[in-house]
N, C-alpha and C positions, 0 to 999 in steps of 0.2 A: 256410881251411876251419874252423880252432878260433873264429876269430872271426864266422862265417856261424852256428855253431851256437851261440855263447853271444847273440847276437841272437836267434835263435829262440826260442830256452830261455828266454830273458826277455819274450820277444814285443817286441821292439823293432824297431817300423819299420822299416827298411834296403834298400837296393837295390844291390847291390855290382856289379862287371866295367861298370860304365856311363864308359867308355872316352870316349867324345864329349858328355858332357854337361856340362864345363864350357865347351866351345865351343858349344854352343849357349844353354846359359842364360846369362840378362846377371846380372851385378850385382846383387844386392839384389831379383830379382824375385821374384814371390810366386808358391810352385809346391805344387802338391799331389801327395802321394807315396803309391800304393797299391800298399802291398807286398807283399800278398796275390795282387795280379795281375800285380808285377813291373812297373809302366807309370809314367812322372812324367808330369803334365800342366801347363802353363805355363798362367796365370789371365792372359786377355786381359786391354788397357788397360780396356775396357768392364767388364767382371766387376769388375773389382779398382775402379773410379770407386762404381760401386752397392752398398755395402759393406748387405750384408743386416744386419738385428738380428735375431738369433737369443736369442731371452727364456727361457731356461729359468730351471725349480725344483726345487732341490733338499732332497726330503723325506725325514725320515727313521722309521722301522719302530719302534717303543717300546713296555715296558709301562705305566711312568708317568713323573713328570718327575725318579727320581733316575738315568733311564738318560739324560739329558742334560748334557752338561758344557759348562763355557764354551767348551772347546776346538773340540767338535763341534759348539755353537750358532753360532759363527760361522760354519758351512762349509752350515749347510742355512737354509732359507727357510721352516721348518718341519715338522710332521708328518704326513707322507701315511697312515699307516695305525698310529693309538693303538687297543693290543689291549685291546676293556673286557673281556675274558676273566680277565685278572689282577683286577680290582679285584674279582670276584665269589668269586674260586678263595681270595683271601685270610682271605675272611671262614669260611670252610670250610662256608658252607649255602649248600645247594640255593634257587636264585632263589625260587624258591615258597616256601619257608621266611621268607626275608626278606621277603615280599610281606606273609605270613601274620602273620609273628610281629613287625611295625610296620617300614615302611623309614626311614621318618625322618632315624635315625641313618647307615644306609647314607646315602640319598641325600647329604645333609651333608657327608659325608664325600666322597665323587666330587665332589659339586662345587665343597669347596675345593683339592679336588687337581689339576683342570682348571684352579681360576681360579690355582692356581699356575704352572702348566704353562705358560697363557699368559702372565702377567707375568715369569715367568722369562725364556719366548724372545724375549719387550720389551726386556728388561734390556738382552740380548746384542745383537741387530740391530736397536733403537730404531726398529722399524717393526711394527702388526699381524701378527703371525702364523698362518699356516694351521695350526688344527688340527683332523685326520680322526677322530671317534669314530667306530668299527667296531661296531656292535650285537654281542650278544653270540652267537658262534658253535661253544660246547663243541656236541658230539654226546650222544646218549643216556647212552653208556656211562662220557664220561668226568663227567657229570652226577650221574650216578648213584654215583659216588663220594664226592661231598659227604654232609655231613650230609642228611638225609631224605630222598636221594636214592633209596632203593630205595622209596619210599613214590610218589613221583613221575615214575619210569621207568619203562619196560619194556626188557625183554632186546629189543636190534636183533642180526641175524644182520649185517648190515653197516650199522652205523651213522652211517658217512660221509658214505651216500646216502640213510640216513633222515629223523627228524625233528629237524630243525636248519633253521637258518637263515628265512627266509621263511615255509618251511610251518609252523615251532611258534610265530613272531610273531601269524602269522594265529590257528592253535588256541589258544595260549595269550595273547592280547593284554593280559593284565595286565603281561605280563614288558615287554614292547615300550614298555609305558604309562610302564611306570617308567624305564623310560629317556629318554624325554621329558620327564619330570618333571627328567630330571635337566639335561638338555639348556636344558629352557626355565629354570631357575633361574640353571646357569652362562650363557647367555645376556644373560639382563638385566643383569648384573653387569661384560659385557665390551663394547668397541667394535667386535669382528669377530665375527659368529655363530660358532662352533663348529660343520663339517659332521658329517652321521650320514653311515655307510656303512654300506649294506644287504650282508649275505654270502649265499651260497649263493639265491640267487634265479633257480626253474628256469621260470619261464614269465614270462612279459608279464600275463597274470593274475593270478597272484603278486603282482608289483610294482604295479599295479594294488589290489590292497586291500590290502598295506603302504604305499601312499602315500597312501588314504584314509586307515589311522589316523594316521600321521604328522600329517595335515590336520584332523584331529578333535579331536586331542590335542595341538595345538598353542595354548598360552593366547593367545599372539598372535601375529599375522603376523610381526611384527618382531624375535618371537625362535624364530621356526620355521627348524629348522636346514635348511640346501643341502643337497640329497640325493643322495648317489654311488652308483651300482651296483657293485658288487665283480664284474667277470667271472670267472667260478667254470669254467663248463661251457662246450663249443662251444657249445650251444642262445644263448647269449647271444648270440653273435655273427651266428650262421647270422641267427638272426630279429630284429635288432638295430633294425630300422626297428619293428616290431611293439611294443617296447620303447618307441621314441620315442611312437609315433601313442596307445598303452595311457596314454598322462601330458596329452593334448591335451584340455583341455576344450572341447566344443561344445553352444553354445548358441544355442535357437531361439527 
């Protein structure tokens, strides 16, 4: 019983009182054990000949690249979701500030931090690296804490559901611009594009004129970033085809 519950407590596999199960497993066969429903199952000759490849990636959640270490660079395949939220938060102004008062130096700055970001995780797994820019997703309020940010927000009663993500790309497209800007310069400079991730994006129309300007503000094909949708809301999934067919060009 004390060793039933330190299994548990550890969540360790185990199937215990299986009385007849070394007579009927052979030797060395290959069995699968689910513990959750108390059952083993013996992997036919057939199953165990057609050995599936199962390709995963393993990505990891960062603000920039000194939250990577050699240690944890070899254990992932790259970064599934880099938060550009930090790289703005640092500078302590309001995006529009920086649009306003010359980005130059911001952008510069982001895009040696990216081109470090990927030649570091080179260093480690000597292959291209996947990495996610996340567009930037503060809400009103926490905006509005930056410098000149009360000059540039308005008070949201719930600002999680307000204007963020998609809908102030689209209102405000300079913000979105510069991030392209920043996107297309570390780009040219690497051999694997750098994706954008779109956040909070509540309709297919939505995504629909953020992927125009992605495509407008693109200098060239060849350094226009892969586009991710971040599913945020049910609505993304309920109408997920609508999602797809809203990105289809047709032409007559």
């Amino acid at each position: 019983t004390q060793l039933l519950q330190q299994l548990r407590h550890y969540q360790i596999p185990a199937i215990v009182n299986a009385k007849n199960a070394i007579k009927i497993l052979e030797k060395e066969s290959t069995i699968i054990l689910d513990a959750s429903a108390g059952k083993v199952y013996k992997k036919t000759s057939a199953s165990s000949s057609k050995k599936a490849k199962l390709d995963l990636q393993l990505l990891s959640a960062i603000n920039d690249s000194s939250e990577v270490n050699t240690s944890g660079g070899y254990h992932c395949d790259g970064v599934g979701l880099l938060r550009s939220e930090h790289f703005f938060i640092k500078t302590g102004k309001h995006p529009q500030q920086i649009i306003k008062s010359g980005p130059n130096e911001f952008i510069d700055k982001v895009v040696k931090d990216l081109t470090n970001l990927y030649h570091q995780l080179y260093a480690i797994n000597k292959t291209a690296p996947i990495i996610t820019y996340r567009s930037l997703n503060l809400d009103s309020n926490q905006l509005g804490k930056l410098q000149s940010g009360k000059t540039y927000e308005h008070l949201e009663v719930n600002p999680f559901l307000g204007f963020r993500g998609a809908l102030r790309s689209i209102a405000k497209p300079s913000l979105l611009q510069l991030e392209l800007e920043i996107l297309n310069k570390a780009n040219s400079k690497l051999d694997n594009n750098i994706n954008l991730m779109l956040p909070f994006v509540r309709t297919s129309f939505e995504l629909k004129q953020v992927w125009d300007l992605v495509e407008n503000n693109s200098k060239a094909h060849v350094y226009q970033p892969p586009v991710w949708l971040q599913l945020t809301t049910p609505e993304n999934l309920i109408n997920f085809v609508d999602y797809l067919l809203s990105l289809i060009h047709i032409s007559e």
